[in-house]
N, C-alpha and C positions, 0 to 999 in steps of 0.2 A: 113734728119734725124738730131734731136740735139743731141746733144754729153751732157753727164751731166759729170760736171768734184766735184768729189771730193772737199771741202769745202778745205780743206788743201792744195790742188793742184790749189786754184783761180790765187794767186798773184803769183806764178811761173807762169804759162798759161797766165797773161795779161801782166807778163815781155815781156817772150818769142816773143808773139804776135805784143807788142809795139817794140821791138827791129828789128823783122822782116819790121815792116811798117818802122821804121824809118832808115833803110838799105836801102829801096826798095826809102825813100823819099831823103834820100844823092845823090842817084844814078843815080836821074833823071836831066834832063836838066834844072828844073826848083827849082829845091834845098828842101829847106824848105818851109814848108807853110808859109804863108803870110796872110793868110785870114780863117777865121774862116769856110767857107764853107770848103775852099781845105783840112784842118786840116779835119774837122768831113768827107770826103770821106776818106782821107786816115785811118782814125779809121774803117769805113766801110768798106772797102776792105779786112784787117785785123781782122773783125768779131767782133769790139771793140767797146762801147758807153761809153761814160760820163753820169754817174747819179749823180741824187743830195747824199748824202749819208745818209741822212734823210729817202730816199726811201726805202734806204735798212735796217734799220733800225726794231726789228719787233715791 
């Protein structure tokens, strides 16, 4: 099920999100990402993408 968050509630929800990943990325044996894949999984585990911002654009 997707969740539809509120237009006003985005950049709080991708804080939040980003702060969780980057908790969960301190935490681990292996630190900080280093490489652009390991970076875009831990965006995915977090439910998180980078768009161009052009995309969103209307």
């Amino acid at each position: 099920m997707v969740r539809v968050i509120p237009p006003e509630e985005v950049l709080g929800e991708v804080d939040r999100r980003l702060a969780a990943a980057l908790r969960q990325a301190a935490n681990s044996a292996l630190g900080m990402p280093a490489a652009i894949d390991t970076f875009k999984a831990m965006l995915d585990r977090a439910d998180l993408a980078l768009v161009l911002k052009e995309e969103l654009r209307p």
